[in-house]
C-alpha positions in Angstrom: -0.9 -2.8 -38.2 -2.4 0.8 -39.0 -2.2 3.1 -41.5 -3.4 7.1 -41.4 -4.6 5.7 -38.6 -6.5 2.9 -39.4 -6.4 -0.5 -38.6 -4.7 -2.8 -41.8 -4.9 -6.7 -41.8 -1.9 -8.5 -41.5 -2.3 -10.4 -44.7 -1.4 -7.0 -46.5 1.6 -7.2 -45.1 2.5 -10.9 -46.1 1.0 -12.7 -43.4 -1.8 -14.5 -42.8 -5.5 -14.0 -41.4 -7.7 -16.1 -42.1 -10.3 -15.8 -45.4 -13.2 -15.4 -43.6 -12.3 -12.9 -41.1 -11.2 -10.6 -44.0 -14.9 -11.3 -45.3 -16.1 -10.0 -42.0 -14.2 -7.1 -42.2 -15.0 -6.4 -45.5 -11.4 -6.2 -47.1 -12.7 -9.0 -49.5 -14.0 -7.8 -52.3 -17.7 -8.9 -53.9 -17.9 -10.9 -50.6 -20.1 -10.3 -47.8 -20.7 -12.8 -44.6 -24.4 -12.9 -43.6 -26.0 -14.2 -40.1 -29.1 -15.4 -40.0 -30.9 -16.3 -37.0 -34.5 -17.5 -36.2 -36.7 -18.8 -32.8 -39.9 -20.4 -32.4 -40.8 -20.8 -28.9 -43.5 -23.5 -28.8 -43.5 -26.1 -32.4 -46.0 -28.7 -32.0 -46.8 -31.5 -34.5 -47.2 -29.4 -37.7 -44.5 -28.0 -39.0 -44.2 -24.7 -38.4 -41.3 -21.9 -39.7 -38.2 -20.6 -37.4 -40.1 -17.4 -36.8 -41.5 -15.9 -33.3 -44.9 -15.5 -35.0 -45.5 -19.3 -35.2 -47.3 -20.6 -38.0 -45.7 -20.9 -41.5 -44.0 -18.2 -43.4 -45.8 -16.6 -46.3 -43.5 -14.6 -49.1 -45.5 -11.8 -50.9 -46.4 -12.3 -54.3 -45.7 -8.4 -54.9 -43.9 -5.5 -53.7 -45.7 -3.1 -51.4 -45.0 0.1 -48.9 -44.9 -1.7 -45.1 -46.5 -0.6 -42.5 -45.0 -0.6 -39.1 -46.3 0.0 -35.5 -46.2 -1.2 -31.8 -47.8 -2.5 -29.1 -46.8 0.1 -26.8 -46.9 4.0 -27.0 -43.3 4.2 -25.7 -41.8 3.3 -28.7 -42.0 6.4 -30.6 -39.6 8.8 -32.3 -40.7 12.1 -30.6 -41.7 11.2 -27.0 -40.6 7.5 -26.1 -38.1 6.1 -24.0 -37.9 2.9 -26.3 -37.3 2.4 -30.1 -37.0 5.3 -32.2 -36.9 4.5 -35.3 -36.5 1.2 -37.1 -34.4 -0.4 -40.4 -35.8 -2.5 -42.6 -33.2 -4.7 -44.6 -35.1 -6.3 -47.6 -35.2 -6.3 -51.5 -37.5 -4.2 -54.3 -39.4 -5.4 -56.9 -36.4 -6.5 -58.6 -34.9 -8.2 -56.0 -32.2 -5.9 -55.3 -31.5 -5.0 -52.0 -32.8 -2.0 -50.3 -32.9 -0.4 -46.7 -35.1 2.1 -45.1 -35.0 3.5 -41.7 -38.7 5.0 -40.4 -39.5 7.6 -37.4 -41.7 5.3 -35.1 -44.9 6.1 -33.7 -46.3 4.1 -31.3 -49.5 1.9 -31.8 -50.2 4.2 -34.7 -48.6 2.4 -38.1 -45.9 4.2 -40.0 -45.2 3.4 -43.7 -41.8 2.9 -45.8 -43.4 5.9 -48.1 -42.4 5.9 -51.7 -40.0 2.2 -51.1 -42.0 -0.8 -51.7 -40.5 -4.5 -50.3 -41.2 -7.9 -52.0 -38.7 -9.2 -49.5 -37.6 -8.7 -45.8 -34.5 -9.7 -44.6 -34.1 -8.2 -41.2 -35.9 -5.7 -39.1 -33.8 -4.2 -36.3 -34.1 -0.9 -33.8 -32.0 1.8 -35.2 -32.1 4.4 -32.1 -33.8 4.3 -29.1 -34.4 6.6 -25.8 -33.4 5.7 -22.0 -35.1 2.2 -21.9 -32.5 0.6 -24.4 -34.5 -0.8 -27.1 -37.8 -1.2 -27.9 -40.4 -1.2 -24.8 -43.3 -3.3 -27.1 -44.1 -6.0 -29.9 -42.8 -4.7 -33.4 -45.2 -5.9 -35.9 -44.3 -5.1 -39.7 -46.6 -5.9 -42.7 -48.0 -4.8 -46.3 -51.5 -4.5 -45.7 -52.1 -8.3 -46.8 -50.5 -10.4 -43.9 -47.5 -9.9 -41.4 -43.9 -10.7 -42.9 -41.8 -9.0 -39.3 -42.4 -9.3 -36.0 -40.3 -7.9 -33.1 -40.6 -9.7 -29.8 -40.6 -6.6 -26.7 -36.8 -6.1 -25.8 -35.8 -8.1 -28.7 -34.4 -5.8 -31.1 -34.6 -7.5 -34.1 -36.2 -10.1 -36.2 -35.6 -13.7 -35.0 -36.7 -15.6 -38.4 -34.6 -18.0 -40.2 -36.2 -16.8 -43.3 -33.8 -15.5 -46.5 -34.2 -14.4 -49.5 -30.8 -14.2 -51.9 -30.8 -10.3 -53.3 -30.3 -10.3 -57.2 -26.8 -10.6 -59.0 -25.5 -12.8 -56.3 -25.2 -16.2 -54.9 -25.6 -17.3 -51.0 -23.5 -19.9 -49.8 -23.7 -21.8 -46.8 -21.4 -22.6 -44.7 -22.5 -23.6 -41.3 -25.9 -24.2 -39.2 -26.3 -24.4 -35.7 -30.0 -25.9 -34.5 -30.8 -26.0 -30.9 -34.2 -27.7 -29.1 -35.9 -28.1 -25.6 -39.4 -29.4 -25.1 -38.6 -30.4 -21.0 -38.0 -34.0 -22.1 -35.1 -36.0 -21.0 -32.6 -35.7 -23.3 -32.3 -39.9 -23.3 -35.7 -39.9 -24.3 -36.4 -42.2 -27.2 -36.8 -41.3 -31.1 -40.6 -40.5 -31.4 -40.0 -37.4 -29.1 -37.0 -36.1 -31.5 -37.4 -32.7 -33.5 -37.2 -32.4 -37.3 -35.9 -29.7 -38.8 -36.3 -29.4 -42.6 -34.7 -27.0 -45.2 -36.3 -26.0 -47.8 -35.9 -23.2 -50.6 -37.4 -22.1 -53.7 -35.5 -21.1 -56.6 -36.9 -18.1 -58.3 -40.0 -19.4 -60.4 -39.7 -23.0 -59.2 -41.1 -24.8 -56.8 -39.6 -25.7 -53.4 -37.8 -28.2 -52.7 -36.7 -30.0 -49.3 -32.7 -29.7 -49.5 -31.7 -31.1 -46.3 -33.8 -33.1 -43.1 -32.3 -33.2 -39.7 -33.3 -35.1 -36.6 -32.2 -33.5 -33.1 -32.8 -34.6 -29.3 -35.4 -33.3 -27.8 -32.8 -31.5 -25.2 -29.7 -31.1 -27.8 -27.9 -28.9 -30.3 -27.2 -29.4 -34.1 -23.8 -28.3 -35.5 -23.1 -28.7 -39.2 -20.3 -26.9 -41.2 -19.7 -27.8 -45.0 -16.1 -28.7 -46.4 -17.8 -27.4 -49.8 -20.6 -24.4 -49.1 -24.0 -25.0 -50.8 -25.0 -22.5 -53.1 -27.9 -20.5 -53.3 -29.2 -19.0 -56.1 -30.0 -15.6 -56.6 -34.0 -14.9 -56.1 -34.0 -17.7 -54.1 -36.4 -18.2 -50.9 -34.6 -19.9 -48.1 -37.1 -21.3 -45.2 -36.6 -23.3 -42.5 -39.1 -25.3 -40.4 -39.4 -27.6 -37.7 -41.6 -30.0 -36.2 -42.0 -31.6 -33.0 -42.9 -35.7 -32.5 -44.1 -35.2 -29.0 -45.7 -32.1 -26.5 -44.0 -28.9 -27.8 -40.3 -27.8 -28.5 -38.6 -24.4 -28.2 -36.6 -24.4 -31.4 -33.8 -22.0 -32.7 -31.4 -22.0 -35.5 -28.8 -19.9 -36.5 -27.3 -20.2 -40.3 -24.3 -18.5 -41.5 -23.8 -17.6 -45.6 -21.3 -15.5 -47.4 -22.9 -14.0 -49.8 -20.7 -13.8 -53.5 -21.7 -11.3 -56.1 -22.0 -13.0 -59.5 -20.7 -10.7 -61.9 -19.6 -7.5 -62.0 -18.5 -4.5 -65.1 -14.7 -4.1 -65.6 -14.8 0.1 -66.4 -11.4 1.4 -66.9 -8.3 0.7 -69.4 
């Protein structure tokens, strides 16, 4: 159906679409579907976060400016046939989401001037020149340690790491966890993956909320009848280890966010 000339759901009409495609839309009101999707190429036998860096994941303590540069000269605003300029999807100080989009330049760092981050969501390329997207690796930090990174050609952020902005509440809904280490996939237990899920409610500690064992060569699917809720402030991070060589690990989680309350203005 359309309107003026824009294009109405059914359901407004008395027939049905499903819920969560009108979340996706956003025709539902206080609702918001978020993807989140990480990679780490080569876990080992410690665990390690779903993050291309490798390593565990560090959140900051305290907001700061980020600073933002690349590997390669062509990835620059004013001469470059790669990325342009760059968004960073994260929250303030007070946890409330914020976005900034920066002019890139090159191996020399740029800064988010005046908007400090305590959080990072997603970093993506915003423009770009002929070559499509960005030519090197997109590193992103606050002066203390590293909390984006941009693989060459990527795009965007690959970490399964969240944080749940203020005022709402993240539920989850689905996960998808995929592995290859180059071992048969009949192989026995001990060269498995574990993939653990943890999060830290604001203030608390963290806490292991769910422990999953995949085949070396295989793929995860779990979707909840009843979404598990995430509180606002909270950190979500994922990590995985591997019982034998080295595993190429991804996992993709998908969340509507709710908002938890909201002023009534009006008669």
């Amino acid at each position: 159906m359309t309107a003026n000339g824009v294009v109405s759901s059914i359901s407004r009409r008395g027939q049905f679409e499903p819920f969560d495609l009108q979340v996706s839309r956003g025709q539902i009101y206080l609702h918001e579907s978020v993807f989140v999707y990480g990679a780490n190429p080569a876990i080992g036998n410690s665990f390690e976060s779903i993050w291309q860096l490798g390593g565990t994941y560090t959140f900051p303590t305290t907001a700061y400016e980020l600073k933002i540069s690349s590997s390669s000269g062509n990835d620059s605003f004013t001469a470059g046939s790669g990325a342009k300029t760059l968004t960073i999807e994260g929250l303030d100080a007070n946890y409330e989401s914020v976005s900034v989009t920066v002019n890139m330049a090159g191996s020399t760092q740029v800064s988010t001037t005046g908007q400090t981050f305590i959080r990072v969501n997603k970093v993506y390329v915003a423009t770009v020149g002929t070559y499509g997207t960005n030519f090197g690796t997109i590193t992103v930090g606050n002066g203390y340690q590293t909390v984006a990174y941009i693989l060459p050609a990527a795009g965007s952020t690959e970490q399964c790491i969240y944080t749940v902005p203020a005022g709402k509440t993240a539920y989850i809904n689905r996960f998808t966890i995929s592995s290859y280490n180059g071992i048969s996939q009949n192989a026995p237990y001990s060269t498995c993956n574990q993939i653990d899920f943890y999060v830290r409610t604001f203030g608390g500690a963290r806490r292991l909320t769910n422990s999953v064992l995949v085949p070396a060569q295989g793929t995860f699917v779990e979707s909840f009848p009843y979404p598990y809720p995430i509180t606002e402030k909270s950190d979500i991070d994922i990590r995985g280890y591997c019982f034998s060589q080295s595993s190429n690990i991804r996992v993709q989680l998908q969340m509507v966010l709710i908002q938890n309350n909201y002023e009534v203005t009006g008669g």
